[in-house]
C-alpha positions in Angstrom: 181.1 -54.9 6.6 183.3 -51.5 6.2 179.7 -50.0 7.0 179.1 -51.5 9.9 182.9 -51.2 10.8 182.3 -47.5 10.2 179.5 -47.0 12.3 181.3 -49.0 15.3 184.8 -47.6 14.7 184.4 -44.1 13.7 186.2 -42.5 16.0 189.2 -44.7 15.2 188.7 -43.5 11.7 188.8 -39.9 13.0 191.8 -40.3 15.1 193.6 -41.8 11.6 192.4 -38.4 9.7 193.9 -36.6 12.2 197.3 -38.4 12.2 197.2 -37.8 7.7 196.3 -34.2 8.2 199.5 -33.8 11.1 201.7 -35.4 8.0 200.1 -33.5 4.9 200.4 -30.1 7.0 204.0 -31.3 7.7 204.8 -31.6 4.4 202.4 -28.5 2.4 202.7 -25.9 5.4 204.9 -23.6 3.5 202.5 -23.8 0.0 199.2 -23.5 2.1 197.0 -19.9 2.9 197.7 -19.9 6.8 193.8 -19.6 6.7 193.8 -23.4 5.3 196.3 -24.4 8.0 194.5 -23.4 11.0 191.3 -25.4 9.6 192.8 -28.3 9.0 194.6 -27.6 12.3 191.0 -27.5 13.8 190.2 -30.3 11.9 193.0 -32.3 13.3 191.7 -31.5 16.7 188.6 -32.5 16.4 189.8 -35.8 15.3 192.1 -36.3 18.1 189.3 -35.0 20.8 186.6 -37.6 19.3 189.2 -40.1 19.6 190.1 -39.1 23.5 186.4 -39.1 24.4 185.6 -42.7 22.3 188.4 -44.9 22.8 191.3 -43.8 25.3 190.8 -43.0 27.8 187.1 -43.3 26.2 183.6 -43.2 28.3 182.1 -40.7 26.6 178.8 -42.8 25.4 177.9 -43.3 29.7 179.4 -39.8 30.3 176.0 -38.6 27.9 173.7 -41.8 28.8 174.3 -42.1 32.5 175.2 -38.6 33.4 174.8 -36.0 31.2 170.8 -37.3 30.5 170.7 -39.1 33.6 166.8 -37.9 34.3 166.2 -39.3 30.4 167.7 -42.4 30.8 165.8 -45.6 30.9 167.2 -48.5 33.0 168.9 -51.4 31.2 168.9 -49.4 28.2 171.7 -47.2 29.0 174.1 -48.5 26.1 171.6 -47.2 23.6 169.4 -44.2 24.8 169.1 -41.9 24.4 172.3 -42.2 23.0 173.4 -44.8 21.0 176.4 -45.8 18.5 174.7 -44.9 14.8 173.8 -41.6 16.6 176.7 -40.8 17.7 179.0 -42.0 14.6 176.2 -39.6 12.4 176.5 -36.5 14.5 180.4 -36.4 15.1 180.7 -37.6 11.7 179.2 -35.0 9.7 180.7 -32.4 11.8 184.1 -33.7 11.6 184.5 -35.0 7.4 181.9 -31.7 6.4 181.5 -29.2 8.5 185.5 -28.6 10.1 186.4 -29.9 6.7 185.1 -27.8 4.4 186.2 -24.4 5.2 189.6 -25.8 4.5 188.1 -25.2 1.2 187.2 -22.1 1.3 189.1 -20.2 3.1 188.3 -16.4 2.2 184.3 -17.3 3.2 185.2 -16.2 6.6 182.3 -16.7 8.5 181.9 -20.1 7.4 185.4 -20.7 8.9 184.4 -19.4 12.2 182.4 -22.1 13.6 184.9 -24.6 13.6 186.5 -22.2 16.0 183.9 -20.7 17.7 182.6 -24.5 18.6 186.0 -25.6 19.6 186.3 -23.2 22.2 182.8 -23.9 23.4 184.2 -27.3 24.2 186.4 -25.9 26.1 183.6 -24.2 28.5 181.9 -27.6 28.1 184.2 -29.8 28.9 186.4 -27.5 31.5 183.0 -26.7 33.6 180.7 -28.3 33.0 181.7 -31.9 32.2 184.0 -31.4 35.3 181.3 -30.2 37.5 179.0 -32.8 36.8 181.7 -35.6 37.3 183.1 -33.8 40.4 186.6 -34.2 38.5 189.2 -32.0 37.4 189.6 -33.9 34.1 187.2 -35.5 31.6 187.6 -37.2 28.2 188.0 -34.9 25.5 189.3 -31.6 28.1 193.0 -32.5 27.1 192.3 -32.0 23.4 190.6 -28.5 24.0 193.3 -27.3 26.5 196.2 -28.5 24.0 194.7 -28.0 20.7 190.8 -26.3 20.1 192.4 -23.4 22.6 195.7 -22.7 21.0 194.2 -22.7 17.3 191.3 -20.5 18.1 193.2 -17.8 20.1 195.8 -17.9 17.3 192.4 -18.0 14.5 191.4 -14.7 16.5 194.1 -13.3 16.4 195.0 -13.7 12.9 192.0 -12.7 11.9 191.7 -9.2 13.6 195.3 -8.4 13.3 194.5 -9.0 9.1 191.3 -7.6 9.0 190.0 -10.1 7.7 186.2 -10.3 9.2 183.8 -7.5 9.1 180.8 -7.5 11.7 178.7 -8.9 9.6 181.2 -12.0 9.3 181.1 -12.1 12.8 178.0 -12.2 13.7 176.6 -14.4 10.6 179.5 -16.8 12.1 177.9 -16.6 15.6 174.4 -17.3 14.2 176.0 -20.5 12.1 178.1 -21.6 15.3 174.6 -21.5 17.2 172.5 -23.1 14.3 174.6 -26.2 13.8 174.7 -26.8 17.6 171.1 -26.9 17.9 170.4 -28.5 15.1 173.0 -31.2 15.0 174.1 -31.7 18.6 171.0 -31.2 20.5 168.2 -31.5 17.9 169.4 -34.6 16.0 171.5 -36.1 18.7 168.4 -36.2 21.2 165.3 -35.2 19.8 165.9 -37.2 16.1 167.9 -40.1 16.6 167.2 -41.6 20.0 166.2 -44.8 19.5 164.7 -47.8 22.9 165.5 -50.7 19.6 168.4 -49.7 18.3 170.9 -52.3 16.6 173.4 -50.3 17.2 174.1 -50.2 20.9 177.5 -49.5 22.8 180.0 -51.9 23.5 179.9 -53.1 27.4 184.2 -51.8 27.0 182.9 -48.6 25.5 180.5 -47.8 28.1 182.7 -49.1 31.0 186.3 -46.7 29.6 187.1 -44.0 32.2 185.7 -45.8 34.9 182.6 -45.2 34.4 180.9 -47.7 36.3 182.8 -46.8 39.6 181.9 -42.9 38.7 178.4 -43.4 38.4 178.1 -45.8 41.4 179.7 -43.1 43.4 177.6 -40.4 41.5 174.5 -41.7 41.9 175.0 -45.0 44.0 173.4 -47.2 40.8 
């Protein structure tokens, strides 16, 4: 049952993490590296943005199904392709609990840090262009955590970092080809190449798919 809970509820889970890690770095800021405090700081955002585009204002799972992959898409079947709920609970998951968490970690391996950062702010592209231009909106689930919080940290992480010294070129560049890798491996090769599934058990929740309007959005989008 926690399993299954898991799998439906992760992003609930997430948004709890975040909420710890707000009270931990309340209390252990002064004792931490500042290089451990702005991962766990990206850490926390992630959380928080999961949560924004899952549950509130939520929508994300038709914003991917019935938008994002409209041409792949296969009618009746939008709650679970090519998107669907274990998918996206393995995906976010290991990114969130392994790859933002770890660098916490290890803070001095530098480019290992960076793609926490470096993805955070591609979110920001994503979700300020993109996500917008495709919805014809000027907000979309998951934009106010990258304005607020994945924006903020990695300007700061930037500067921190190049005002220390603290990253040769190689750093920089091995963190660019990480940041790339893990993209393409996680959120476009697993996410739509891997996992897709027409028989999955684990479809979306009619309230999950219908969150943000969705159903009015993709009526007017598409006129389905």
């Amino acid at each position: 049952m926690m399993i299954n809970y898991f799998i439906r509820r992760w992003y609930d889970v997430a948004f709890m993490a975040g909420i710890v890690t707000i009270l931990f770095l309340f209390f252990r800021w002064n004792t931490l590296d500042i290089m451990v405090c702005i991962q766990l700081l990206s850490f926390m955002a992630l959380c928080f943005h999961q949560f924004e585009e899952y549950h509130f204002p939520g929508g994300e799972p038709a914003i991917i199904n019935r938008v994002f992959q409209h041409q792949n898409t296969i009618k009746g079947l939008e709650d679970r392709y090519p998107l669907n709920q274990f998918s996206a609970m393995l995906v976010n998951s290991l990114y969130t609990f392994i790859l933002y968490l770890l660098p916490a970690f290890m803070p001095n391996l530098i480019w290992f840090g960076m793609m926490p950062i470096m993805l955070g702010l591609g979110q920001c592209i994503l979700h300020g262009i993109v996500a917008n231009k495709l919805l014809k909106t000027l907000y979309n689930p998951g934009l106010a955590a990258c304005l607020l919080l994945h924006l903020p940290i990695g300007i700061y992480y930037i500067y921190y970092v190049t005002s220390h010294q603290l990253a040769s070129g190689w750093d920089w560049l091995f963190g660019l080809i990480y940041t790339i890798g893990a993209f393409l491996i996680l959120l476009n090769w697993m996410t739509y190449k891997v996992l897709p599934n027409k028989n999955s058990k684990y479809p979306f929740e009619p309230k999950e798919m219908k969150r943000f309007d969705m159903e009015n959005r993709v009526q007017q989008l598409f006129g389905e």
